[in-house]
NUPA-47375 format. One record per residue (C-alpha): x, y, z; residue number from 1; residue in three letters. Coordinates in pm, whole numbers, plus 32768, in hexadecimal, padded with zeros to 4 digits. Example, Ala and Ser with C-alpha at 12.3 -4.5 7.8 and 13.67 -1.06 7.14 Angstrom:
# NUPA-47375
> 84CE  7E3E  830C  1  ALA $
> 8557  7F96  82CA  2  SER $
This chain:
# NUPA-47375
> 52ED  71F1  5A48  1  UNK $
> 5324  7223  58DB  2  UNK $
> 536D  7309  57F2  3  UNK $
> 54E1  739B  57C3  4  UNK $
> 55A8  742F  58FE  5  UNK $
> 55FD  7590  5958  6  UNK $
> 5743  75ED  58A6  7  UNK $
> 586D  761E  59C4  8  UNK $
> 5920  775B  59BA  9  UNK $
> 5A67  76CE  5919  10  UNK $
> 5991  766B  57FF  11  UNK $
> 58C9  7785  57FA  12  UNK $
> 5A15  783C  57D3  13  UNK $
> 5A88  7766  56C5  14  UNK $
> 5939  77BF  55EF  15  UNK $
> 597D  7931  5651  16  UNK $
> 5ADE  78FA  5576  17  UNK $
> 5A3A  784F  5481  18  UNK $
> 593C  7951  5438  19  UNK $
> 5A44  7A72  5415  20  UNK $
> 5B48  79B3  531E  21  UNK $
> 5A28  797A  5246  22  UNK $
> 599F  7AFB  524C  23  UNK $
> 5B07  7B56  5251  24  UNK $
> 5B33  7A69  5114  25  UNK $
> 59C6  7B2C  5056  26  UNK $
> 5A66  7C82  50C8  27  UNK $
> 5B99  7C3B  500F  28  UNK $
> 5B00  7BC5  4F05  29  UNK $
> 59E2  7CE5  4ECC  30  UNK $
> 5B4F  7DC8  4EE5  31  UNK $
> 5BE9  7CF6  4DD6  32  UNK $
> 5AB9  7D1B  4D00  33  UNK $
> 5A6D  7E80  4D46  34  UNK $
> 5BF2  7F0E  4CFC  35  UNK $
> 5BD4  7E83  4B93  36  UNK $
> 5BA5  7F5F  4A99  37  UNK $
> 5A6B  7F29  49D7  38  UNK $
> 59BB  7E70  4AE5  39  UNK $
> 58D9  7F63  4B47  40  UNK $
> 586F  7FD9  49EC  41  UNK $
> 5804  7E79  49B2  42  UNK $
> 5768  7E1D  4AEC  43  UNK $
> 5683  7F4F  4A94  44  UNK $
> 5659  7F06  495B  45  UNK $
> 55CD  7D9A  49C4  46  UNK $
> 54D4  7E4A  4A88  47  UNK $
> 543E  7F55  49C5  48  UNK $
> 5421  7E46  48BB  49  UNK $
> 5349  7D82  49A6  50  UNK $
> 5282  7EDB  4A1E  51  UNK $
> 523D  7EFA  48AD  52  UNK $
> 51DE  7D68  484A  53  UNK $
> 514D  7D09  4988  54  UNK $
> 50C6  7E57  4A10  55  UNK $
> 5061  7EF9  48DF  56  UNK $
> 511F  804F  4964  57  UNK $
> 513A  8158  484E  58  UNK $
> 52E3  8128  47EC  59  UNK $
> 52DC  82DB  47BD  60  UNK $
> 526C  8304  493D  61  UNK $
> 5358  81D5  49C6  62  UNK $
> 547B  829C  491B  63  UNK $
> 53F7  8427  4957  64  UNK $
> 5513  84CC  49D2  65  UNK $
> 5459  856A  4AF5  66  UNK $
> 535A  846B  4B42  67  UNK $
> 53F6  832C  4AAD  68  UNK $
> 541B  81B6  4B7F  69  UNK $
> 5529  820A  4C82  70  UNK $
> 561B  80E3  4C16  71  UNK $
> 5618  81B9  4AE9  72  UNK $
> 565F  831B  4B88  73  UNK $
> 5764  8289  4C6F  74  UNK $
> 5826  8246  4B13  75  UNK $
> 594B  830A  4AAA  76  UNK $
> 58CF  83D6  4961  77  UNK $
> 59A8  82E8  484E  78  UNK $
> 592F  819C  4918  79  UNK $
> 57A7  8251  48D4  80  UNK $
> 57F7  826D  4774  81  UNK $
> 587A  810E  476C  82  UNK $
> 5759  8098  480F  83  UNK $
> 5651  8159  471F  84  UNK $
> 5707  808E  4618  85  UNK $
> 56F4  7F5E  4691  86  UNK $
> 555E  7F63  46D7  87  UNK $
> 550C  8011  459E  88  UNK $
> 55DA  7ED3  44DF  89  UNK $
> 5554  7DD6  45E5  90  UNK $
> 53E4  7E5A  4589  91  UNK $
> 5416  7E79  440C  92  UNK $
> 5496  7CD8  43F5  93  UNK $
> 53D8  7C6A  452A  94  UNK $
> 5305  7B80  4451  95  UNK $
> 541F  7AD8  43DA  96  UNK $
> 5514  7AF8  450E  97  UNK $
> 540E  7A3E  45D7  98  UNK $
> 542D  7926  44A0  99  UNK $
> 55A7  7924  44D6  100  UNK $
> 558D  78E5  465D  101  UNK $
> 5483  7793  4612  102  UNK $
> 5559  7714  4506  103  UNK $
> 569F  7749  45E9  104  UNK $
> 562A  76A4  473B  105  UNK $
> 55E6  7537  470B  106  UNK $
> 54B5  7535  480A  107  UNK $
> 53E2  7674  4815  108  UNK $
> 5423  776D  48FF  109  UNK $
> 533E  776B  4A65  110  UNK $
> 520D  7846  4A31  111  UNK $
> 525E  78FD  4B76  112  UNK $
> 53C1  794E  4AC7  113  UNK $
> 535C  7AA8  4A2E  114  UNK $
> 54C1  7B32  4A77  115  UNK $
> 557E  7A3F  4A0D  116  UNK $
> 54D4  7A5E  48CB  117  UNK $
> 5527  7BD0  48E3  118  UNK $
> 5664  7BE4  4949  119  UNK $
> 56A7  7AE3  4831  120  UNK $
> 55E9  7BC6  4713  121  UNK $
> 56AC  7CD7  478D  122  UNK $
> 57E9  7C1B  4756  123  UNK $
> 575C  7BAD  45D9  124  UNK $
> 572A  7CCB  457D  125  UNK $
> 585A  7D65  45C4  126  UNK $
> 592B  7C25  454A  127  UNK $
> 586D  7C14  43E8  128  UNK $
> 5821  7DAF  43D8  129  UNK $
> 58D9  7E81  448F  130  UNK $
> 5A78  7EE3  4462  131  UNK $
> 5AA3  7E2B  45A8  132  UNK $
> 5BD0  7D2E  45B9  133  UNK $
> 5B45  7BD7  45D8  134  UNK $
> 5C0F  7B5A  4711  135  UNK $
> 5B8A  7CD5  47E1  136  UNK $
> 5A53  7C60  4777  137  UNK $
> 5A40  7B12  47E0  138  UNK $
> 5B59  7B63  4936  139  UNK $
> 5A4B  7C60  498B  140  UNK $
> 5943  7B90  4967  141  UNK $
> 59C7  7A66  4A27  142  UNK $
> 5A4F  7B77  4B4F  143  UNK $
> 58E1  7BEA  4B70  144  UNK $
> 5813  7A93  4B6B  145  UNK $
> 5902  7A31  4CA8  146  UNK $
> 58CB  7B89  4D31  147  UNK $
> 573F  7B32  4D3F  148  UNK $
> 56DC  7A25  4E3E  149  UNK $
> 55C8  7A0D  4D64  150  UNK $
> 5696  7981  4C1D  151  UNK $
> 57D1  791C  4CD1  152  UNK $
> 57BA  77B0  4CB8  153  UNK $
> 5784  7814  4B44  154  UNK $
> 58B9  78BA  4AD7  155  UNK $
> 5968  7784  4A2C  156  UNK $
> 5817  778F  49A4  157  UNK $
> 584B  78F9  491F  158  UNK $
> 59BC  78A3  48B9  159  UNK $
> 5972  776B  47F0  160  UNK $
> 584D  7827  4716  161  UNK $
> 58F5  7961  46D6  162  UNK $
> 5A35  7877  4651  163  UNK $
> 5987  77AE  45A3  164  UNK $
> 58C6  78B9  44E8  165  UNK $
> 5A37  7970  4460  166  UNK $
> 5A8F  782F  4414  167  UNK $
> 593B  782D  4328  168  UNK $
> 58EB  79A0  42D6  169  UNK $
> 5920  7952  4188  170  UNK $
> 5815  7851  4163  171  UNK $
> 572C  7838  42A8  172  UNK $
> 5683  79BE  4298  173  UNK $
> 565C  798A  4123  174  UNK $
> 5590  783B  4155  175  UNK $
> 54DB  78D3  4274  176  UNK $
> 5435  7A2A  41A6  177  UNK $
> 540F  7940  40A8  178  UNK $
> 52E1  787F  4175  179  UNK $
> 5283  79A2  426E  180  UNK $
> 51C4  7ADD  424C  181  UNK $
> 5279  7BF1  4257  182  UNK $
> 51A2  7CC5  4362  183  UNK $
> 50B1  7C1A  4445  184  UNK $
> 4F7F  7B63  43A7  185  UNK $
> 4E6F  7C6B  43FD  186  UNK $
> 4F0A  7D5A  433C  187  UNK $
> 4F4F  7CCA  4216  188  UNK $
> 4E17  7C35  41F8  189  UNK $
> 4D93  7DAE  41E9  190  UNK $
> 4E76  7E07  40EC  191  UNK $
> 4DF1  7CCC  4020  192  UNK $
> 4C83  7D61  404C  193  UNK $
> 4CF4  7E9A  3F6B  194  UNK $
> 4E09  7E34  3E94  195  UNK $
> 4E4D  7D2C  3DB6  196  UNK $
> 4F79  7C2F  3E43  197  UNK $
> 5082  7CCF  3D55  198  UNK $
> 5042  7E66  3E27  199  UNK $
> 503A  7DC6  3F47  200  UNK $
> 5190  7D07  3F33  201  UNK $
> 520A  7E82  3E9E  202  UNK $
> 515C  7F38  3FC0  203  UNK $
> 5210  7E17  40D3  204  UNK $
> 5373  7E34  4030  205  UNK $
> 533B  7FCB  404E  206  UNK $
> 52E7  7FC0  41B2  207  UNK $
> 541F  7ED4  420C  208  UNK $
> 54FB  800C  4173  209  UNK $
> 5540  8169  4286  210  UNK $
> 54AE  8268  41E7  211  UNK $
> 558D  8394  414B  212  UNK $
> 555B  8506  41EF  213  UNK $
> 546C  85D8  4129  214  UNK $
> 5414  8768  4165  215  UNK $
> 5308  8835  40EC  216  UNK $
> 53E5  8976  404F  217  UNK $
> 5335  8AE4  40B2  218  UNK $
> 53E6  8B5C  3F17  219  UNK $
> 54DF  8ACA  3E5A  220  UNK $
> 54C1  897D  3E61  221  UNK $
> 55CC  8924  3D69  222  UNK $
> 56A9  8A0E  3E06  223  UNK $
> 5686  898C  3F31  224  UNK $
> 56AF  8834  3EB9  225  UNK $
> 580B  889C  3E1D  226  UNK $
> 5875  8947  3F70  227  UNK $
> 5827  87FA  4060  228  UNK $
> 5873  86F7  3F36  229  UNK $
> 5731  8668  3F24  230  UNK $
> 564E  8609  3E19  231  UNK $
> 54F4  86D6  3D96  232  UNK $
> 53E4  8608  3D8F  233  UNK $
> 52D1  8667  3C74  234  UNK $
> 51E7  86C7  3DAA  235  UNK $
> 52BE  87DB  3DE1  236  UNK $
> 5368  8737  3F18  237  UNK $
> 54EC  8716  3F9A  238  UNK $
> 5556  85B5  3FE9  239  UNK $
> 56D5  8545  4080  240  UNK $
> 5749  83F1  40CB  241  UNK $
> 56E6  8366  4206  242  UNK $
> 5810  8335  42EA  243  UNK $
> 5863  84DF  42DB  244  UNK $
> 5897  85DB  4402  245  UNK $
> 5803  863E  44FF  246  UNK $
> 56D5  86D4  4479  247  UNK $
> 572D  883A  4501  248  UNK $
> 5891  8815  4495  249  UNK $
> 5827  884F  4342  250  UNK $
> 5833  8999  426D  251  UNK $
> 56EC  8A73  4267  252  UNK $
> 5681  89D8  43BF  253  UNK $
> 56A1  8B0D  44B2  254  UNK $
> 5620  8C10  439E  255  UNK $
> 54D8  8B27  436A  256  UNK $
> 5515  8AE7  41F2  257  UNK $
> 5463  8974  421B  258  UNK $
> 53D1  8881  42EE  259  UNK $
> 53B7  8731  431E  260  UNK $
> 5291  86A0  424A  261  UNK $
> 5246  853A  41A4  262  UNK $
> 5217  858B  401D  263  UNK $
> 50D9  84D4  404A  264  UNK $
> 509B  8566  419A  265  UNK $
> 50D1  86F1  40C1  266  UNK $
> 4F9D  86B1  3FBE  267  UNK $
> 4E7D  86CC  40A0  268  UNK $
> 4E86  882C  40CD  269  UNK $
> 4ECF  882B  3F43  270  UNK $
> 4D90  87DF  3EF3  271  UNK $
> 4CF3  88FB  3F37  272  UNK $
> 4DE0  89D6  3E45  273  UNK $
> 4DDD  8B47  3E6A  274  UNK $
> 4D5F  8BEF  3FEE  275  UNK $
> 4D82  8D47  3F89  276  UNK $
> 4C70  8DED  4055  277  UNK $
> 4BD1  8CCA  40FE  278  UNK $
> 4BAF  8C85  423F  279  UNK $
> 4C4C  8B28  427E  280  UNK $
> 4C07  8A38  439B  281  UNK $
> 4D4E  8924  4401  282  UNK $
> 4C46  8833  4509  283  UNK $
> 4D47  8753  4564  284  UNK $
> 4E62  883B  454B  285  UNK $
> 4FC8  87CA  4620  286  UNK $
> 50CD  87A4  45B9  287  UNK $
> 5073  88BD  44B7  288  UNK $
> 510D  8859  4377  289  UNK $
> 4FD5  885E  42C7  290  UNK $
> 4F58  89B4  437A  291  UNK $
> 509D  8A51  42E5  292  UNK $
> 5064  89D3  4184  293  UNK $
> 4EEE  8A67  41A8  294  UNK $
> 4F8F  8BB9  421D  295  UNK $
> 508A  8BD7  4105  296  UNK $
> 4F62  8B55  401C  297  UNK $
> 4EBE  8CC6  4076  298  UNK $
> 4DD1  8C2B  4187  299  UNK $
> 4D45  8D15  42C8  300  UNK $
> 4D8E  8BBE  438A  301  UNK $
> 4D21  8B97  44D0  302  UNK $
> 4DAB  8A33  458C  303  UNK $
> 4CE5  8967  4657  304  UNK $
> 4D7E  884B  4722  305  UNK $
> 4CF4  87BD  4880  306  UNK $
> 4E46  879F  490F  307  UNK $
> 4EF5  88F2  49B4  308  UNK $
> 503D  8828  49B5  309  UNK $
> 5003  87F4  4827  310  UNK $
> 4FB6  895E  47D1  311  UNK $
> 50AD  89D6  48BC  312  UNK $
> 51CE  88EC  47BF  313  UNK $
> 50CF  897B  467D  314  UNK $
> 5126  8ACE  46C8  315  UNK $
> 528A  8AAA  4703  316  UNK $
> 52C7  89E7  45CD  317  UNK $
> 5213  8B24  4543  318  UNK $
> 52C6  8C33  45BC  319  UNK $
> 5432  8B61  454E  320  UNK $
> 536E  8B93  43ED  321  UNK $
> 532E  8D08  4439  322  UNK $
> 519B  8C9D  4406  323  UNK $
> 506E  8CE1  44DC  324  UNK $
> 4F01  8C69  4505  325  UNK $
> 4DFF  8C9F  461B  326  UNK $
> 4DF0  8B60  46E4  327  UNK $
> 4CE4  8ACA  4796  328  UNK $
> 4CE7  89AB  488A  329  UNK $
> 4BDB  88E0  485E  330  UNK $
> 4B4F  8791  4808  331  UNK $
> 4B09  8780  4697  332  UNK $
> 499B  86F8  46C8  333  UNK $
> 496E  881E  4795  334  UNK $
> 49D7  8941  46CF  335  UNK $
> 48F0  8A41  469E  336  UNK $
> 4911  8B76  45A9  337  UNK $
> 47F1  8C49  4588  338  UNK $
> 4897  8CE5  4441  339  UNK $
> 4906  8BAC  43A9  340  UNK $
> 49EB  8B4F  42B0  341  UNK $
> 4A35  8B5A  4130  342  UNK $
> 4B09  89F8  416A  343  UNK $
> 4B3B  8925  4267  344  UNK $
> 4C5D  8831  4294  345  UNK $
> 4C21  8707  435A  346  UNK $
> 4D58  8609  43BB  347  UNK $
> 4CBC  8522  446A  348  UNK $
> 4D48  8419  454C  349  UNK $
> 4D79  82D4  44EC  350  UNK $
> 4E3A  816E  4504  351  UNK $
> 4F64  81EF  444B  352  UNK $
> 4F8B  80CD  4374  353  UNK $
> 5007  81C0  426F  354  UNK $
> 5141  8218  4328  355  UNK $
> 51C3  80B4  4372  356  UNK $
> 530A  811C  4284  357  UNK $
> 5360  8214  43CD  358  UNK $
> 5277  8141  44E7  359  UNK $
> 52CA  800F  44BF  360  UNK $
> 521B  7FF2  4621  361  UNK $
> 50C7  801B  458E  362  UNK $
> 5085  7EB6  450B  363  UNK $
> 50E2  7E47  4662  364  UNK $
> 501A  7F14  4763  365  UNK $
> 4EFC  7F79  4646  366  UNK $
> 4DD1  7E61  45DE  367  UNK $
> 4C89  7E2F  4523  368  UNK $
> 4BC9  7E9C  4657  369  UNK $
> 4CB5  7FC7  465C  370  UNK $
> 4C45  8020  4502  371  UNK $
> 4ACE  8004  4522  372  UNK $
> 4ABD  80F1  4676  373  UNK $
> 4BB2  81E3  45D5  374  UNK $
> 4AB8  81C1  4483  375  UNK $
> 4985  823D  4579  376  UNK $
> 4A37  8346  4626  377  UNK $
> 4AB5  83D3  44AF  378  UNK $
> 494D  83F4  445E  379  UNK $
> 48CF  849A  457E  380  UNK $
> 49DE  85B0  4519  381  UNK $
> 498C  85C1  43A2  382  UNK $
> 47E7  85C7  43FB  383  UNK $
> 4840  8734  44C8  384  UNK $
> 4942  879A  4401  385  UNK $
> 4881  87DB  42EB  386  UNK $
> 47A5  88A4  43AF  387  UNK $
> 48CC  897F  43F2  388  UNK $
> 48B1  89CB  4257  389  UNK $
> 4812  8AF2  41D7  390  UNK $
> 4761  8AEB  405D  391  UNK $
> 4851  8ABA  3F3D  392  UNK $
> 4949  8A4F  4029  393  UNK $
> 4A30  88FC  402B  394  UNK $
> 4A77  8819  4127  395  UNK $
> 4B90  8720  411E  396  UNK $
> 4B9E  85EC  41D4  397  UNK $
> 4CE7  8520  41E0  398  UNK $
> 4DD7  8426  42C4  399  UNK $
> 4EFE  8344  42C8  400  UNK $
> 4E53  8205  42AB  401  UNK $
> 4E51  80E9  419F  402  UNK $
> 4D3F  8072  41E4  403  UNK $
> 4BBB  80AA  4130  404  UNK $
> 4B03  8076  428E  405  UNK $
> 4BA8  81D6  42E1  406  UNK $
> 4B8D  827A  4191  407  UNK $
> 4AB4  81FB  4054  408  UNK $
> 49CE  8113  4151  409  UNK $
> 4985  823E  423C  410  UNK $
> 494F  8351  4114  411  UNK $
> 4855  823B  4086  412  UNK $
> 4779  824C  41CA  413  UNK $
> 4793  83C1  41C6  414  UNK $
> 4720  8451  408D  415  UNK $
> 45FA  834D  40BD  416  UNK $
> 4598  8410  41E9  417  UNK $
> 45F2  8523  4159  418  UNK $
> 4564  856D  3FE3  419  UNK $
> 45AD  86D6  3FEE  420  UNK $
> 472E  8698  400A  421  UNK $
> 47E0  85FA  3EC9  422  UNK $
> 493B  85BA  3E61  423  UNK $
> 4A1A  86AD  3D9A  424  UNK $
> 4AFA  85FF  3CF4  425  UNK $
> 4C58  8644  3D33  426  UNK $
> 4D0E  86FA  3BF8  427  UNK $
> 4E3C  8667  3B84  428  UNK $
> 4EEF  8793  3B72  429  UNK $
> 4F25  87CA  3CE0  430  UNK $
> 4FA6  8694  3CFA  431  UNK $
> 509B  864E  3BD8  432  UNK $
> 5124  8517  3BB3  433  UNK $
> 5035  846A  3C70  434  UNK $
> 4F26  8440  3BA8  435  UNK $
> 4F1A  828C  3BEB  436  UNK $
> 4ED1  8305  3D1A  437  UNK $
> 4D7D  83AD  3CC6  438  UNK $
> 4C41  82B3  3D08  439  UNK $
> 4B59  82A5  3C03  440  UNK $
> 4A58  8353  3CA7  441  UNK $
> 4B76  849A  3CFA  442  UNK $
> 4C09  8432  3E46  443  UNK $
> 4D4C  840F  3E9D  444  UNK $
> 4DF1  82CE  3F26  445  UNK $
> 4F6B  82C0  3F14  446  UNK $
> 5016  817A  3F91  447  UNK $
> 51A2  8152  3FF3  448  UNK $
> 51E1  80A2  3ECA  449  UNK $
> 5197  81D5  3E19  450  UNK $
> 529F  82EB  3D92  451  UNK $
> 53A4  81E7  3D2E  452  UNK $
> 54F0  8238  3C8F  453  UNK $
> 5591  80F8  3C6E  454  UNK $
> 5642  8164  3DA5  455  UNK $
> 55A0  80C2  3ED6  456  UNK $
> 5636  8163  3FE0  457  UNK $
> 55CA  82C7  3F43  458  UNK $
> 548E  8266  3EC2  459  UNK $
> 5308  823C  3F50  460  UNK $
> 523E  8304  4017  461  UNK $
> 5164  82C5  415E  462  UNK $
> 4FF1  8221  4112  463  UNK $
> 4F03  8344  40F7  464  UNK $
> 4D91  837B  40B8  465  UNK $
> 4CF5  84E3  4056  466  UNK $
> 4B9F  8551  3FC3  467  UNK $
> 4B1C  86BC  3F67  468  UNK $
> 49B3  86EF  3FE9  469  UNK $
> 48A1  87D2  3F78  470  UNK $
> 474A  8832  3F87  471  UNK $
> 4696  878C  3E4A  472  UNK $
């Protein structure tokens, strides 16, 4: 007969023994690991990096504080913080991190090794950008690779690279951003569609910088600006230093004296100039920054969103303003007005690209393909919302992307199906200070290289696109 014999029960026992040392041995391990401080934040950190790069999940719903990734939520609130910090620096220098982990490892990492990879960026980025003592960073590291049966027989691995890169920090990352593109390859070979090389190298080294706080003021801007020791922009708008409070730590929060508003995001609703008397329509509405510049503008504003959720946070931020507007829940292709409307504000949605400064996410989990479908569903909204205007009325159309396919591109394809609707060129004046940012044909297309001050960290602006519609 062949073939191996039956185990007897001495041996049998013996295996028994075996098998509990060595899940005694992992249990006192995982404990070892999991009573460190830190651990956790970066084990989480390693994941939501890989939800975002591998998964294309949306970094703002991995880390919602009701809603987020779990491995997030189960995080004590300064380990959250720590670990928003690390992704939004891991995402910002991915490009080059990635550059720094194939010129550190002598033979390229295995292609099924995406956390390894990770939990290496994560390190990087902490070790070259973060205040993060080198030896937490790298002890942390190391702890969490032999935590992982995945990566365990990789930890000298992770030790030897994360050395060797303090011993080099001077040198290596230099060489390394010297030779690689700062944000993946699809993207910057948009921006080189629209810009010459030396805007897009500008609009790149923006986007690698967090973006300062800016607020839309109800009055007294400069006051105001005083008060929270901020700076006025020439737009009218209040920006701090990133890095500040709590948001609604800050004076003039609980009375409603500003919001939270992108300078660039704040000229849309500009455009129109005075609303005195005229019955305003916000299509895309929530969060309801814009709807409350169109109510203080003089506008009878009624807001339109398709999400209850959405108008449900539109009127609260409201009423914290002391504002009001009739809301409606509905789809803006839907919307349907038998009086119509003197102006019409349309936000549409779009790839975001313009807010890569706060999302660094959005190069990551966003493509070409994105673009295009997001370019189509844009025009479906513009082709009824102009039917929402009544005669001598406006109609502004605007988003947060850099890119022509969602803005110039689409406008060209609808004023040539539509040759009773022409542009109206923005005026200068209700935009003051921004007048590079006017297209020759009176649009608006700001970029985050824009607003400059020779300060980097309190300059730029997100990447917005605006036009003022009308019948010809």
């Amino acid at each position: 007969m062949t073939g191996a014999k039956d185990k007897g029960p001495a041996a049998r026992d013996l295996d028994q023994k075996r098998g509990n040392a060595r899940s005694n041995r992992r249990t006192r391990d995982t404990s070892r690991h999991d009573s460190k401080p830190g651990l956790q934040a970066r084990i989480a950190a390693t994941r939501l990096l890989g939800a975002v790069v591998d998964g294309k999940a949306s970094l703002d719903g991995l880390l919602d504080r009701e809603n987020g990734n779990p491995h997030f939520l189960a995080l004590s609130e300064s380990d959250r913080g720590l670990v928003r910090a690390i992704l939004l620096t891991a995402l910002r220098h991915l490009t080059v991190i990635d550059g720094i982990i194939d010129a550190l490892t002598e033979k390229p990492l295995p292609a099924g090794a995406r956390s390894l990879r990770h939990l290496l960026a994560i390190a990087i980025a902490q070790i070259l950008h973060l205040e993060v003592a080198d030896h937490a960073a790298v002890d942390l590291a190391v702890s969490q690779a032999d935590a992982d049966p995945r990566n365990r027989r990789f930890a000298s691995l992770v030790n030897a690279v994360l050395r060797r890169l303090i011993r080099e920090r001077d040198t290596l990352p230099a060489s390394v951003e010297a030779r690689v593109e700062p944000f993946p390859a699809w993207f910057m070979g948009r921006l080189r569609e629209s810009h010459d090389e030396a805007t897009v190298q500008a609009i790149a080294g923006a986007l690698k910088i967090p973006a300062p706080l800016d607020l839309t003021v109800r009055s007294d801007a400069e006051g105001w600006a005083e008060k929270l020791g901020g700076t006025l922009l020439s737009t009218g708008t209040v920006r701090l230093a990133a890095g500040g409070p709590p948001v609604s730590d800050l004076p003039g929060f609980d009375e409603g004296a500003w919001w939270v508003q992108d300078v660039a995001a704040a000229i849309p609703a500009r455009l129109f100039g005075s609303l005195a008397g005229k019955r305003v329509a916000d299509l895309c509405a929530a969060p309801g920054g814009k709807t409350a510049q169109l109510i203080l503008a003089g506008g009878d504003v009624v807001a339109f969103d398709q999400s209850a959720s959405r108008l449900k946070r539109l009127e609260g931020n409201l009423a914290r303003l002391g504002l009001s507007a009739e809301t409606r829940k509905a789809r803006a292709e839907k919307v349907t007005d038998d009086a119509g409307f003197d102006a019409v504000l349309l936000d549409a949605p779009c790839s975001s690209t313009g807010t890569v400064r706060r999302h660094p996410d959005v190069v990551w989990t966003k493509g070409p393909e994105d673009i295009a479908k997001l370019a189509r569903v844009q025009r479906v909204l513009l082709d009824h919302a102009v039917t929402l205007v009544k005669p001598g009325g406006q109609l502004v159309f605007s988003n947060c992307s850099l890119d022509p396919e969602e803005g110039e591109r689409m406008i060209d394809g609808f004023l040539a199906d539509h040759p009773d609707w022409v542009i109206d060129p923005v005026d200068a004046v209700l935009v003051p200070g921004l007048g590079e940012a006017i297209t020759a044909r009176g649009e608006l297309r700001t970029h985050p290289a824009m607003l400059s001050d020779g300060n980097p960290r309190n300059g730029g602006m997100d990447g917005f696109y605006a036009v003022v519609l009308k019948h010809a």
